[in-house]
C-alpha positions, 0 to 999 in steps of 0.5 A: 594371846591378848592385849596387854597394858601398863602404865607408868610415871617417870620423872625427868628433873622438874617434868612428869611424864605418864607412860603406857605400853601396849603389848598385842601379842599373837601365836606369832606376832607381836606389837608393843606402842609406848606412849608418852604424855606431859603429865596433867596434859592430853596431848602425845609427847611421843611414841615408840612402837615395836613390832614383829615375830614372836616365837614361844617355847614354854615360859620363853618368848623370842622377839625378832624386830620387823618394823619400829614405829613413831608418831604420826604428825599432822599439818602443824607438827603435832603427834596424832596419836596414831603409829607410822610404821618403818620396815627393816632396812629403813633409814629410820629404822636403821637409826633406832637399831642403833639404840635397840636390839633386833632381837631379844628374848623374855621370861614370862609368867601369865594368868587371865590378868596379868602377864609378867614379862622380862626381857633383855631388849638391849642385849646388855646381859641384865634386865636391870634397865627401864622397861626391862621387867614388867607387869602387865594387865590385860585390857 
């Protein structure tokens, strides 16, 4: 179903942050990788990634979390780039399910370029929240 991308700036008092999703999406799995970065630098403040089943019906997508994913550090602390991976049912995992929901659904609308995608993620009855409602292009 392709490899999706959006990129984005938010601001938090005085610092600028560039972020980027990475969506892959599968028949019926789904990866999504958000990185952040100080602005004007190259090096990886964090990253968050989210994966698992997807189910598609129509212009309906039901994501159910398998697996949450930080950055890998090296020898001095410093995040890779790269993603590790927790399972369901670990202690890091249980500590962001705190924060995000299991499982979720999205509308979508898509061509060739782009896919729109908004999704409830926090289960709070609006896709008001960052995130939430986003237009994806296709890499």
């Amino acid at each position: 179903m392709g490899t999706w991308e959006f990129k984005d700036k938010v601001y938090s008092g005085e610092l600028t942050f560039n972020t980027t999703r990475t969506l892959v999406l599968t028949k019926n799995t789904y990866e999504e990788v958000y990185v952040i970065q100080l602005d004007n630098s190259s090096t990886i403040s964090t990253i968050l990634g989210l994966k698992g089943d997807l189910q598609v019906d129509d212009n309906q997508m039901t994501f159910n979390l398998t697996a949450v994913g930080e950055c890998l550090k090296d020898a001095q602390d410093k995040c890779t780039g790269s993603v590790e991976w927790f399972p369901k049912g670990s202690a890091t995992y249980n500590t962001y399910i705190q924060f995000i929901e299991e499982t979720y659904e999205g509308e979508f609308d898509a061509d060739e370029d782009y896919l729109w995608l908004v999704r409830d993620m926090n289960n709070d009855g609006d896709t008001e929240d960052t995130g939430e409602d986003i237009e994806f292009g296709r890499i």
